[in-house]
C-alpha positions in Angstrom: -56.4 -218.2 4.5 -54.9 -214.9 4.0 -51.0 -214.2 3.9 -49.3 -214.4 7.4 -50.2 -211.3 9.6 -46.8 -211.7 11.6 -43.6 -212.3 10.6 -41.4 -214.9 12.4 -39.1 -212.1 13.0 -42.0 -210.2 14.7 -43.4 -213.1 16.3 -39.7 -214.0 17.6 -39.8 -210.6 19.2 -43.0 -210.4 20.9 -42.0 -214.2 22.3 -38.6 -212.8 23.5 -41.0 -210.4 25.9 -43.8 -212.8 26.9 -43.5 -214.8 29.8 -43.4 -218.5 29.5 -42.7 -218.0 25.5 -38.9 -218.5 25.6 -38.9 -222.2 26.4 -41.0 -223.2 23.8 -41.0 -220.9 20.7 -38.6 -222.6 18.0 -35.8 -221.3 16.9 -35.6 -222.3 13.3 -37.8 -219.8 10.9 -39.2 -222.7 9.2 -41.0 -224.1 12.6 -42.0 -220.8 13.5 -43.8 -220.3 10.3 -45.7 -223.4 11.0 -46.6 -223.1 14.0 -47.6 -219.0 13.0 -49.5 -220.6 10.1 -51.1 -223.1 11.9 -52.2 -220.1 14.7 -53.5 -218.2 11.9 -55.4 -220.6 10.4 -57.7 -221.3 14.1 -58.3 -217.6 14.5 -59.6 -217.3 10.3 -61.9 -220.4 11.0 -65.0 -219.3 9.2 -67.8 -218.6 11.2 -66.1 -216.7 14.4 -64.4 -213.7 13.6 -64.7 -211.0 10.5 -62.1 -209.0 9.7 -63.1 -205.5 9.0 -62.8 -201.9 9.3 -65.7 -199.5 10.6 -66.5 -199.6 6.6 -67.0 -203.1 6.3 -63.4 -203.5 4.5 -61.3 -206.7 4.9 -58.4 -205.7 6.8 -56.6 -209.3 6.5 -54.2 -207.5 3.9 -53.2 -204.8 6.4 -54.0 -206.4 10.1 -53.9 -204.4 13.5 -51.3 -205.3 16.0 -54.3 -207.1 17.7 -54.7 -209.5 15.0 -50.8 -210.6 15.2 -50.8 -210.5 19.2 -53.5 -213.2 18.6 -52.3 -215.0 16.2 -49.0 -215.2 18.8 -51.1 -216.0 21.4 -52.7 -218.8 19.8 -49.1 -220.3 18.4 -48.1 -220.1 22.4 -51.7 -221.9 23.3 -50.7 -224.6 21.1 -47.2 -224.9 21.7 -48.0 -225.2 25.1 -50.4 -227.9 25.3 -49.4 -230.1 22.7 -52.9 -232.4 23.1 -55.1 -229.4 21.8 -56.0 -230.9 19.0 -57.5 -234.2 20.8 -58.9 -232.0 23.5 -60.3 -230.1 21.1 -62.0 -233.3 18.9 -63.2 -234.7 22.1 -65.0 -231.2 22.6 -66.5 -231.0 18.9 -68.5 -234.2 20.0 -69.9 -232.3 22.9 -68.0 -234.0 25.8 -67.8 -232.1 29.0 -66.7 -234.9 31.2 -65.8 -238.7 30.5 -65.2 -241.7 33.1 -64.6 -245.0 32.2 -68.1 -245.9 32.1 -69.5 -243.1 29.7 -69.3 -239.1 29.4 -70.9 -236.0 29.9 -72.7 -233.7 26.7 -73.9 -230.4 26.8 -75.4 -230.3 23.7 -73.0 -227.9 22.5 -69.6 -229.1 20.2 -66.8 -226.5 20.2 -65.6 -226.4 16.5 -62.1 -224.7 17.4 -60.5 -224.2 20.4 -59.1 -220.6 20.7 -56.6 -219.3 23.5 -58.2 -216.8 25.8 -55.4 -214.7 25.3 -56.1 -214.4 21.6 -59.8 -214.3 21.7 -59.9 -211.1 24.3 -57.1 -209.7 21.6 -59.8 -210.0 18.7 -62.9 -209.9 20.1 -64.1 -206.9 18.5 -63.6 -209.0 15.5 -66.1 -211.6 16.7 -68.9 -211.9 14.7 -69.8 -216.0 15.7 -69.7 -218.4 17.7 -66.8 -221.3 18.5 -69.7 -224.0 19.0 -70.9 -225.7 16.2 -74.3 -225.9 17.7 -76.6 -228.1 19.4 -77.0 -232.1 19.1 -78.9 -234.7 20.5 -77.0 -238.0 22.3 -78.8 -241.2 23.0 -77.1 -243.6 24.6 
């Protein structure tokens, strides 16, 4: 992962304007670079997005507004729904739907699970995919 795009100064900024922000971002630095890095670190996943200029260059050094406004998206996303990370393992298996009896696959596991906010802010960046491809259940 490259060096944090946003600072938490920057990041405590744009939350101070977003709706729905103030109640949960943090207000000590040290959990705000945490959850920033931990934002960061979804959107650089390998495999979905590249980060480059019209000449191919990584801009990861220098990133666009875009590239912070997702990463604070993201660190709202996850703030927010604190069971992302189960969601998001029960998703990498394929699961669409689950009852006490058995679940639902589509064939398709989701390897990360990405705000929407964030993804629209990047998606000019996209370059893969968020599923980690298809699979074969029997049950």
């Amino acid at each position: 992962m490259s060096d944090l795009w946003p600072t938490p100064a920057e990041a405590t900024t744009y939350m101070e304007t977003r709706q729905g922000a103030d109640d949960v971002w943090p207000s000590v630095e040290a959990d705000q670079t945490t959850i920033l890095t931990t934002a960061q670190a979804d959107i650089e996943a390998p495999g979905i997005y590249t980060f480059e200029d019209d000449d191919g260059e990584d801009i990861t050094d220098d990133p666009t507004d875009a590239m912070k406004e997702a990463v604070y998206e993201q660190a709202l996303f996850r703030l927010l729904d604190e069971d992302v990370d189960v969601r998001a393992g029960i998703q990498a298996q394929g699961v669409t739907a689950a009852t006490p009896v058995g679940e639902t696959y589509n064939g398709l596991g989701a390897a990360i699970t990405i705000a929407a906010l964030a993804a629209a802010r990047i998606s000019t960046y996209q370059t893969g995919s968020t599923s980690s491809g298809p699979f074969t259940v029997t049950r």
